[in-house]
DRENGUNU-363550 format. One line per field, with one value per residue (C-alpha): residue in three letters; x, y, z; residue number from 1. Coordinates in Angstrom, 3 decimals, padded with zeros to 6 digits. Each point is the difference from the previous one (the first is absolute). Example, Ala and Ser with C-alpha at 12.3 -4.5 7.8 and 13.67 -1.06 7.14 Angstrom:
BEGIN
res (Ala_Ser)
x (012.300_001.370)
y (-004.500_003.440)
z (007.800_-000.660)
n (1_2)
END
This chain:
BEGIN
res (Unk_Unk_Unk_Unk_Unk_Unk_Unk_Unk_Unk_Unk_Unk_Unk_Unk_Unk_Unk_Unk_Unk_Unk_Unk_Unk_Unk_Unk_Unk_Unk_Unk_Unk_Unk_Unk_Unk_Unk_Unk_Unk_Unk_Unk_Unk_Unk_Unk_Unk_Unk_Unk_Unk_Unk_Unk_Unk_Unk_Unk_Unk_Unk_Unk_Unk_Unk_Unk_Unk_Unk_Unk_Unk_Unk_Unk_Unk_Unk_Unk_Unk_Unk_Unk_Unk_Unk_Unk_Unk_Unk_Unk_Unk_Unk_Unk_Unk_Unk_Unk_Unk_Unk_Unk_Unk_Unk_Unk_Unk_Unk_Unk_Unk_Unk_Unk_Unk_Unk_Unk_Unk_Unk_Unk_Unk_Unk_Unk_Unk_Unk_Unk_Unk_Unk_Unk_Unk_Unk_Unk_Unk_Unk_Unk_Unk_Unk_Unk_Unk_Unk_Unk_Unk_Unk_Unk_Unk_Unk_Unk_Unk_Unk_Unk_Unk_Unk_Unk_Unk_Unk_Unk_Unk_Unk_Unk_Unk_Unk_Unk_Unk_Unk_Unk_Unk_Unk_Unk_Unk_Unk_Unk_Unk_Unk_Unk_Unk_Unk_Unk_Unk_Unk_Unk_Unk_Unk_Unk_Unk_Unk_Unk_Unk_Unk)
x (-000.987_004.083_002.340_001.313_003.484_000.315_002.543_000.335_-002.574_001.531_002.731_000.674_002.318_000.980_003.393_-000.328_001.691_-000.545_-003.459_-000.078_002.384_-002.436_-003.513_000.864_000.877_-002.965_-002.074_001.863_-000.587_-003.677_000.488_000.140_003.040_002.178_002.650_001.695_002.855_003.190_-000.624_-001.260_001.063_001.948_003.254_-001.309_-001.838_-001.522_-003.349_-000.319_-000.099_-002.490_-002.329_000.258_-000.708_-003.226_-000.902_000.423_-001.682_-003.759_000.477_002.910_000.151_001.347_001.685_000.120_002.383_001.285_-000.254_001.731_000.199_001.136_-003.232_-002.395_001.526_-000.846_-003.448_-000.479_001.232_-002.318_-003.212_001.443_-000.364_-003.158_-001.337_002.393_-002.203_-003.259_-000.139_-002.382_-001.087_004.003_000.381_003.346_001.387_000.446_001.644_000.865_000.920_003.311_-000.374_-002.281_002.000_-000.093_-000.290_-002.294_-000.073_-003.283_-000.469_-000.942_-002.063_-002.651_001.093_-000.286_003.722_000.110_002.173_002.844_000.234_-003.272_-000.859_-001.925_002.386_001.014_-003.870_-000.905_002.551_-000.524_-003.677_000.626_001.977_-001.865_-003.256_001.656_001.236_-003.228_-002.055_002.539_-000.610_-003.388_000.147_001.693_-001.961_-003.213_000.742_-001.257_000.752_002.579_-002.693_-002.461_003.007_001.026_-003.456_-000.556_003.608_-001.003_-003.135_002.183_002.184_-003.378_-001.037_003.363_000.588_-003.477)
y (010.270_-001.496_001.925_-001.538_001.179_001.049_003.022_-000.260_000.107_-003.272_-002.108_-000.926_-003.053_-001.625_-001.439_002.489_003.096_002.675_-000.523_000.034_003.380_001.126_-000.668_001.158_003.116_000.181_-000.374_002.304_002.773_-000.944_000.443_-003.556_-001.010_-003.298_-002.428_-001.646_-002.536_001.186_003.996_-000.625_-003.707_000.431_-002.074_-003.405_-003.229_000.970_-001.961_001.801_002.755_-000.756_-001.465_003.944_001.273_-001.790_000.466_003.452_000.462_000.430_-001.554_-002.523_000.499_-003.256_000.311_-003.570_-000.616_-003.713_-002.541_001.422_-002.454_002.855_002.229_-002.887_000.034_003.399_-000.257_-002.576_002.651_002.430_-002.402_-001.003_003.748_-000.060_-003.037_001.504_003.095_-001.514_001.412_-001.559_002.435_-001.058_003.381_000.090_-001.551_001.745_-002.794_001.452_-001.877_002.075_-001.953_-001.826_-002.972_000.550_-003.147_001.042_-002.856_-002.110_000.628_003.833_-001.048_001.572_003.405_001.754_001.475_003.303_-000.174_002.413_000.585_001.063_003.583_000.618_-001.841_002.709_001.087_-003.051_-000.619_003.151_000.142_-003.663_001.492_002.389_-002.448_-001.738_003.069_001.527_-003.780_000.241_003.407_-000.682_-003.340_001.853_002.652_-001.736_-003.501_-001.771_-003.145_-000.965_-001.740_002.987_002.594_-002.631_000.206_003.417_000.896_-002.738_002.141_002.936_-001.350_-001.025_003.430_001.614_-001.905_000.649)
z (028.922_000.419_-001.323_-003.264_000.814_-003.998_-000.582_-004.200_-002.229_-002.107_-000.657_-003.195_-001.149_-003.027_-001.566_-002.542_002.091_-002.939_000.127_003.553_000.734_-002.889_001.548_002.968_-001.088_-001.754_003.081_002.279_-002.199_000.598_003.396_001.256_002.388_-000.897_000.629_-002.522_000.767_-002.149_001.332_003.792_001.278_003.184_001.187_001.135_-000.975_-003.145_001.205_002.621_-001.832_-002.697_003.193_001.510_-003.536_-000.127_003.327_-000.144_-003.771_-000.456_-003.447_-001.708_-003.445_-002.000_-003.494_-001.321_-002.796_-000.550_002.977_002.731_003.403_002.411_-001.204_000.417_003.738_000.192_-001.419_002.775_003.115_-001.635_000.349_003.516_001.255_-001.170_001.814_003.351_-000.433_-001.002_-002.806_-002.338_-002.193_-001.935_-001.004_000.991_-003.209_-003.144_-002.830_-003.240_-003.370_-000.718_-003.730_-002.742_001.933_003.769_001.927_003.096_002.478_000.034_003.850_-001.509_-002.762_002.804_-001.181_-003.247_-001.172_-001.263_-003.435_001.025_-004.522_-000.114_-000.609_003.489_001.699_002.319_000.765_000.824_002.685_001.177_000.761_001.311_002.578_001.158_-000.099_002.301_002.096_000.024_001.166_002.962_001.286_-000.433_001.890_002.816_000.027_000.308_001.279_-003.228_-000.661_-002.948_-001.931_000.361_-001.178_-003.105_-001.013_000.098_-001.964_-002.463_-000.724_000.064_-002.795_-001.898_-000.012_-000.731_-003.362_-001.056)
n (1_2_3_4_5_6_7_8_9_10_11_12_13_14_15_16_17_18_19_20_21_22_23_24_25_26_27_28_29_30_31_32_33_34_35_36_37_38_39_40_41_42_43_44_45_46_47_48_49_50_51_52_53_54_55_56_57_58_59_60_61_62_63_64_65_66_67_68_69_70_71_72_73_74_75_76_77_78_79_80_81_82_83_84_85_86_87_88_89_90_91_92_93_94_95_96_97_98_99_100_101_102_103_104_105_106_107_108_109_110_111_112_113_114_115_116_117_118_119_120_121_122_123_124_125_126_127_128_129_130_131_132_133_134_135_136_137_138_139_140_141_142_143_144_145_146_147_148_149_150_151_152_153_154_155_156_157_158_159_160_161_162)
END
């Protein structure tokens, strides 16, 4: 199996930096490595940056407020990095509804936010991190295909909230 080049657990992005700087926190003291634009963005085209951020993140973690252009760009790079490493399993994305009134894209309506006010908020994006951690070692490990590992952590996550 290619090495997927990925050095951080997740990068996590929204206009709202509180709940970003906040989040992340969160998840480091899980354990889980992360880039975040306002602490680790390097001198440069700030593109470029967000491109190696995505590249190098297992998961992207969206908090969607109101319409935002620049984070529907993003949202776009993420799915590109996907297709760039055939990734079709689209566990790569994590899009969160920061409020009763987010405006998610339609292009995402694929995915199922988390609600970043809910109670189990921080769980949830927690154990969908490390789904997706686990499905890669695993597909490494063994050679399975993406399909075969989605499967199998969808079944996972059946069993789990049972």
């Amino acid at each position: 199996m290619a090495d997927l080049g990925y050095t951080q657990d997740f990068y996590i992005t929204s206009t709202d930096e509180d709940w970003v700087a906040t989040t992340a926190e969160m998840l480091e003291e899980r354990d889980l490595s992360g880039v975040y634009e306002k602490r680790d963005m390097l001198g440069g085209p700030k593109t470029i940056n967000i491109q190696n951020f995505i590249k190098s993140s297992r998961v992207v973690i969206f908090g969607f407020d109101k319409y935002n252009k620049n984070e529907e760009f993003q949202a776009l790079l993420v799915l590109q990095d996907m297709f760039d490493k055939n990734d079709r399993s689209l566990n790569k994305l994590i899009v969160v509804k920061l409020t009763e009134h987010s405006e998610v894209p339609s292009f995402l309506n694929i995915y199922h936010p988390l609600e970043a006010r809910m109670e189990d908020f921080n769980d949830k994006v927690v154990r969908s991190i490390k789904m997706q951690i686990k499905e890669m070692k695993r597909k490494e490990k063994n050679g399975t295909s993406t399909d075969q590992s989605l499967a199998l952590g969808i079944e996972e996550m059946t069993i789990a909230s049972k």
